[in-house]
C-alpha angles and dihedrals in degrees: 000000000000114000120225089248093061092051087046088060100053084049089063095031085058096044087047090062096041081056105058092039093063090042091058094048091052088055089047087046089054103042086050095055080039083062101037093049091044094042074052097050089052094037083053093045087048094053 
């Protein structure tokens, strides 16, 4: 029989993960606009 604690834990421990895979996708996310705006900035200077 599984106690209410153990199922508790998995509950963190899945929340944990969810956690860090969306933080990581923020930081993606961030790096990608970092690269367009800058990919716009050297296509304007060029003009």
């Amino acid at each position: 029989m599984i106690t209410k604690n153990e199922i508790k834990r998995k509950k963190k421990e899945k929340r944990k993960k969810r956690k860090n895979d969306s933080a990581e996708a923020g930081i993606k996310r961030k790096k990608e606009r970092r690269l367009i705006i800058t990919l716009i900035g050297l296509m304007r200077s060029r003009i």
